[in-house]
N, C-alpha and C positions, 0 to 999 in steps of 0.2 A: 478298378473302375471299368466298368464295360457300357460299352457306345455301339447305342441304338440303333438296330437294323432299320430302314426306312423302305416300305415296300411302293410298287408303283398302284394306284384305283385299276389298272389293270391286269395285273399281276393279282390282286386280292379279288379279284369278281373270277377270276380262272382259276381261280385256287375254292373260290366257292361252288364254283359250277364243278369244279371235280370232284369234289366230296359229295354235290347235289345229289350228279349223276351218277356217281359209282355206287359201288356196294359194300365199299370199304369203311371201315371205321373213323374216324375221325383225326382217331391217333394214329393211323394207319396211310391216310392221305396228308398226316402234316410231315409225318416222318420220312415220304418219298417226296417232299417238295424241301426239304429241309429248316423248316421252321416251327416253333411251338405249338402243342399242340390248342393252349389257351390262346393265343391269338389268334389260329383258326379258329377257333371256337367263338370270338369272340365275332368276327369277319360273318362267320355262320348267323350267328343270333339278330346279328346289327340288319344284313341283306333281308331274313325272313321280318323282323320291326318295320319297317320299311316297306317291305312287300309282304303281307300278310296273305294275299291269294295264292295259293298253289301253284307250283313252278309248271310253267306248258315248255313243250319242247321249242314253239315257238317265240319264247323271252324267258329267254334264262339269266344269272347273273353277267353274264359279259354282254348281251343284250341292253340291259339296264345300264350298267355302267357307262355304254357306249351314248346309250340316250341321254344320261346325265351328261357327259363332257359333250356332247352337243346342244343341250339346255343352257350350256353354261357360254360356250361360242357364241350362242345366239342373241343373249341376255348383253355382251359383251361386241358387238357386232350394233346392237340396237342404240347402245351408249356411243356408239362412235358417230350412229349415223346421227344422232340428235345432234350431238356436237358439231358436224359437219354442216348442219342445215345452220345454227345459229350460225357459224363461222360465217356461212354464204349471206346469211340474212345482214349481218352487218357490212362486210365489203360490199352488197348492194347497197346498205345505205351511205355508206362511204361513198361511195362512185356516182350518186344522185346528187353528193354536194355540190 
């Protein structure tokens, strides 16, 4: 039985951007980062789904990624502070009794 390598969103967006960038084959950049060359591939396919427009030098895969975990801070930042207003709204109505 073999157990699954679990890679990090940023580790897979550098591993995309290196294959973007290079001039190396596919099988060629999974095999210096040591992992499948179907799951890079897969990594490859998913990024371009996703981003359909033409890689610029200025937003590449770790670019993106980085924007995502910051979408996602933000998203999770907005929930806290909602929470935090009702919290306030009710001890002010507390403290009026």
């Amino acid at each position: 039985m073999s157990k699954r390598q679990k890679f990090t969103p940023e580790f897979r967006a550098e591993a995309v951007e290196l294959y973007l960038s290079s001039e190396k084959s596919l099988s060629e950049v999974s095999t210096s980062l040591g992992i499948n060359e179907g799951t890079l591939g897969n990594w490859v396919r998913s990024y371009r789904q996703k981003h359909p427009e033409p890689e610029t030098q200025d937003r590449g895969p770790v670019d993106w990624a980085h924007h995502e975990k910051l979408q996602k801070e933000l998203a999770e930042v907005k929930r806290e502070n909602e929470f935090l207003k009702a919290v306030g709204a009710y001890f002010a109505a507390e403290r009026k009794k």
